[in-house]
C-alpha positions in Angstrom: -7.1 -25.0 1.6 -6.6 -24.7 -2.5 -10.9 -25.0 -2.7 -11.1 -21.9 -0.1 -8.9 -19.6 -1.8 -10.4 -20.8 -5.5 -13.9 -19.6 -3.3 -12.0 -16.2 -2.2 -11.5 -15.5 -6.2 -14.2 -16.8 -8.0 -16.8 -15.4 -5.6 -20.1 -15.4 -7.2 -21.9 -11.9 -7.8 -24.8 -11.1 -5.3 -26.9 -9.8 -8.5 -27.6 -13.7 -9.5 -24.9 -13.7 -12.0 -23.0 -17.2 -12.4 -19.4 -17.2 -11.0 -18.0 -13.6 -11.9 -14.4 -13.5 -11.5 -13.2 -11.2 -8.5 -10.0 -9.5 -7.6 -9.0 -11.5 -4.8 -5.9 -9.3 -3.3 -5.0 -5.8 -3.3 -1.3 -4.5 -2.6 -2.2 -1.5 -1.0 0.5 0.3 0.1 1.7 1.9 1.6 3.4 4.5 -1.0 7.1 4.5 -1.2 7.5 1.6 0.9 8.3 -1.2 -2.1 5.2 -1.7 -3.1 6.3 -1.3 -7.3 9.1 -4.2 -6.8 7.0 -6.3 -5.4 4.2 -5.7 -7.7 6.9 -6.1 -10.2 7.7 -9.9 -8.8 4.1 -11.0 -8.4 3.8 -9.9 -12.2 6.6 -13.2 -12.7 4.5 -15.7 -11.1 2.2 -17.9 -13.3 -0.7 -18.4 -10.8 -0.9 -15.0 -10.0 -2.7 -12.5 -12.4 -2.2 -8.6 -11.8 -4.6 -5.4 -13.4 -3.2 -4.5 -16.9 -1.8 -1.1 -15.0 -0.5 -0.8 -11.4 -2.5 1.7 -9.5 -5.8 1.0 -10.8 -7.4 3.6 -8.2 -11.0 2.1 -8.2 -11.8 2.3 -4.4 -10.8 5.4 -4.3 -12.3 7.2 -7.0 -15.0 9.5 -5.7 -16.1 10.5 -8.9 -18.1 7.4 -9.0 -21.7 6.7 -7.5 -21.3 4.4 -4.9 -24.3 4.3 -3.2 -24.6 1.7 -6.9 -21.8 1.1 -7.7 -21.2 -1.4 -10.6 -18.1 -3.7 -11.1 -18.1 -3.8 -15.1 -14.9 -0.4 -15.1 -13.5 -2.0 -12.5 -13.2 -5.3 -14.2 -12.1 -4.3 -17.5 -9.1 -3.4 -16.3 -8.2 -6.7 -15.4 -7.7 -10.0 -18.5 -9.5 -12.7 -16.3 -8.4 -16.3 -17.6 -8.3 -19.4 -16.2 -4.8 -20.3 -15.7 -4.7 -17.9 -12.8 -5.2 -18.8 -9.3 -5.9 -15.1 -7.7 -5.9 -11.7 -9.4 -5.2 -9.0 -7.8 -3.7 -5.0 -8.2 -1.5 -2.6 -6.8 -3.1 0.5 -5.1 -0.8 2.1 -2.5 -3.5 4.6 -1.9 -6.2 2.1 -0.4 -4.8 1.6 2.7 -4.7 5.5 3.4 -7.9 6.6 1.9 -10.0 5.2 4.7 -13.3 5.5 3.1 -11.7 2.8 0.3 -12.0 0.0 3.3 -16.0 -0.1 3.1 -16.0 -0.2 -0.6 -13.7 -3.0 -1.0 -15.4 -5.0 1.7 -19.1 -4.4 -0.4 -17.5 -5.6 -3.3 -15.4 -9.0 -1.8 -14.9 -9.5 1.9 -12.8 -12.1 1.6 -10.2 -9.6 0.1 -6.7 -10.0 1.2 -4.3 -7.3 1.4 -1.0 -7.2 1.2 0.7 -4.3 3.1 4.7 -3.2 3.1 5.5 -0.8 5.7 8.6 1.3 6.2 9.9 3.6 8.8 7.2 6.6 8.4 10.3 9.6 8.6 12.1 7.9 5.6 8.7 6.9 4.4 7.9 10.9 4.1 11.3 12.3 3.0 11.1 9.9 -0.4 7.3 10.9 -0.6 8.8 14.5 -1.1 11.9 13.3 -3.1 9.6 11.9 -5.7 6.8 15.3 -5.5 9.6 18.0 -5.6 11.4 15.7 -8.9 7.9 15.5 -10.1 7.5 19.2 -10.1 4.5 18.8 -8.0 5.7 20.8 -4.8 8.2 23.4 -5.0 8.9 23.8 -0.9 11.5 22.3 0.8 11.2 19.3 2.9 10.9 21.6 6.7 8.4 23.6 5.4 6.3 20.5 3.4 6.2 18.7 7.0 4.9 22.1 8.8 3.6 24.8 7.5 2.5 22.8 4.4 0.9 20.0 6.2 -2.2 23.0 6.4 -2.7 22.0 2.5 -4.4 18.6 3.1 -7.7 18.6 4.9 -9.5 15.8 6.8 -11.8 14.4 4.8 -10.7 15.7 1.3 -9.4 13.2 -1.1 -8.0 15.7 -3.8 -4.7 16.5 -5.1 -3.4 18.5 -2.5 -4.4 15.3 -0.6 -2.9 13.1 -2.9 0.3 15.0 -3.0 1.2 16.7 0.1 0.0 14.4 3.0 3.6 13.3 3.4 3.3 12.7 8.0 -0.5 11.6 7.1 -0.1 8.7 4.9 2.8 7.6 7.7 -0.1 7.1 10.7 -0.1 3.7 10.2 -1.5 2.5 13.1 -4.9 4.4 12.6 -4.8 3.2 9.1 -4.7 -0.6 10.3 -7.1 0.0 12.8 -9.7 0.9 10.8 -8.9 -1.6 8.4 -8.8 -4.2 10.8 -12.4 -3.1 12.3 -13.6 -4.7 8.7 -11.6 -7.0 8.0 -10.2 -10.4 9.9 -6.5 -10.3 10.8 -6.1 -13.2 8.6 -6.7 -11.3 5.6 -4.4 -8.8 6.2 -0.2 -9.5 5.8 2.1 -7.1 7.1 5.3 -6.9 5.7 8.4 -4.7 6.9 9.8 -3.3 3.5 13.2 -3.9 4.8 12.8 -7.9 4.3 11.6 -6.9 0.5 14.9 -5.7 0.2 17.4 -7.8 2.4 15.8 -10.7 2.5 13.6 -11.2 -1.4 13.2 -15.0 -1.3 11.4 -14.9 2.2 9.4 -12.0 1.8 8.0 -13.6 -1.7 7.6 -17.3 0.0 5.2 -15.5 2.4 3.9 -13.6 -0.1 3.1 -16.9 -2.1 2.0 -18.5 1.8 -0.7 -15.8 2.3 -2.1 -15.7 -1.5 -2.3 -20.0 -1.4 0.0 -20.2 -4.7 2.7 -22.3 -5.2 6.2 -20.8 -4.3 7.5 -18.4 -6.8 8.8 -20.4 -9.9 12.6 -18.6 -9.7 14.7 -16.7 -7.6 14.0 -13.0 -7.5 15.5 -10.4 -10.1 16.2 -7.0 -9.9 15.1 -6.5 -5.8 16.3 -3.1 -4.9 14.7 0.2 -3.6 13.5 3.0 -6.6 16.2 5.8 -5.9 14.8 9.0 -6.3 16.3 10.7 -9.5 19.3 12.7 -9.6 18.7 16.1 -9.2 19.5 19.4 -6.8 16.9 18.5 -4.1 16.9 21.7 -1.4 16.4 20.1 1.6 17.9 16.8 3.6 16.6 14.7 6.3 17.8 16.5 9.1 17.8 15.6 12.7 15.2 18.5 13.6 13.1 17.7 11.0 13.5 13.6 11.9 12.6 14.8 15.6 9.5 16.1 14.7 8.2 13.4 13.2 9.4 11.3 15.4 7.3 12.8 18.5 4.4 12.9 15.7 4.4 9.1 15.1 5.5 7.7 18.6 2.1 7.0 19.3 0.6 5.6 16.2 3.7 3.1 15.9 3.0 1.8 19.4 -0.6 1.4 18.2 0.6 0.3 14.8 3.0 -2.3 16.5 0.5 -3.7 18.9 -2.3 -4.5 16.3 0.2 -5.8 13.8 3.3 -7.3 15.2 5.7 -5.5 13.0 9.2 -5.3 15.0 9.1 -1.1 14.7 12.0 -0.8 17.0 14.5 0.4 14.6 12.4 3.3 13.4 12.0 6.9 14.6 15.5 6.9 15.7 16.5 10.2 15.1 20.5 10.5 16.2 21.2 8.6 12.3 20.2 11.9 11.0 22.6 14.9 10.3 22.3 18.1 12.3 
């Protein structure tokens, strides 16, 4: 088992070059659903090695050519040296940007992925928490999940796509679908956020299972969820606006649930919300 994932990571370029190091895992994603704590842990194990910034946003860069693309940009954001087992980076964005699956599968099929997955409603309200503190949207959170869902368009990965696709990036099952359709199950980990949080030690021991490392040197520091900053938001999560997304989602988490085997039954309850 140690030879295969040495194979996975130290994949040999199809050019004829001799044994150029590859990324061998990507956290990626989803957004707001842990994925900086756990990045943040995997930075404290010795076998793994992580990109010298989190969100290196390669694969879904469309500025570059990728009818050619080249690995060299890529790779110099990475320190390759022996003493690591697996490199990888976090890039919650990959799993949403769907045309990101074909380019990561060009450049190392054996990729693993490792996904955290929240409730998609609470998912969406801390998407806008951290937008509206940002300064990058100025509606409230009713109008962000209707009205201003007519700001991101199929098929356009810009800013407004980036910024304000607070229901899309929370269609998870069509995400993992396609994802799935290109890579093998067994690549892919699933990982309610919630065990991140309530349960660190087990959520890093499968972590450490699924990347074929040793079990994480010492107990886990600092676990807790990112709370969004401190400032006179003008909206809550209300019950009408929960009950929307809920009917928007009930499908895509029945899909999501079947192809993963996430336990999803605590989400999209929307009686926990305020009227």
């Amino acid at each position: 088992m140690r030879g295969l994932f040495s194979f996975l990571t130290r994949s040999k370029a199809p050019a004829g070059s001799d044994a150029e190091p590859r990324v061998g895992f990507l956290l990626a994603g989803v957004q707001k659903g842990g994925t900086t704590t756990l990045a943040r842990q995997l930075g404290h194990h010795p076998a793994i090695g992580l990109a010298r910034r989190k969100e290196v946003h390669h694969f879904d860069d469309e500025r570059l050519d990728w009818a050619g693309p080249t690995n060299a940009a890529y790779h110099a954001a990475f320190r390759f040296e022996g003493r690591r087992r697996i490199w990888g980076e976090c890039t919650p964005a990959y799993l949403y940007w769907q045309p990101a699956h074909d380019r990561i599968r060009a450049y190392n099929p054996a990729m693993r992925f490792v996904l955290l997955f929240r409730d998609p409603i609470e998912r969406a309200f801390s998407q806008w928490s951290m937008e509206y503190a940002r300064g990058s949207d100025t509606v409230d959170f009713a109008e962000a999940i209707r009205g201003g869902r007519r700001r991101v368009r199929p098929g356009r990965w810009n800013k407004a796509a980036r910024v304000y696709s607070y229901v899309e990036r929370g269609l998870y099952g069509r995400q993992m679908q396609h994802l799935l359709e290109r890579f093998p199950r067994e690549q892919v980990l699933c990982l309610p956020s919630e065990t991140l949080f309530r349960r660190p030690e087990a959520a890093l021991a499968e972590v450490a299972r699924f990347l074929g490392v040793p079990p994480f040197p010492r107990p886990p520091a600092e676990v807790h969820a990112k709370q969004a900053p401190a400032i006179d938001y003008p909206s809550r999560l209300t019950r009408a606006d929960a009950a929307l997304l809920a009917a928007e989602y009930r499908d895509d988490v029945a899909l999501f649930a079947s192809l993963t085997g996430v336990d999803t039954s605590g989400w999209l309850a929307v009686d926990r919300y305020p009227e």
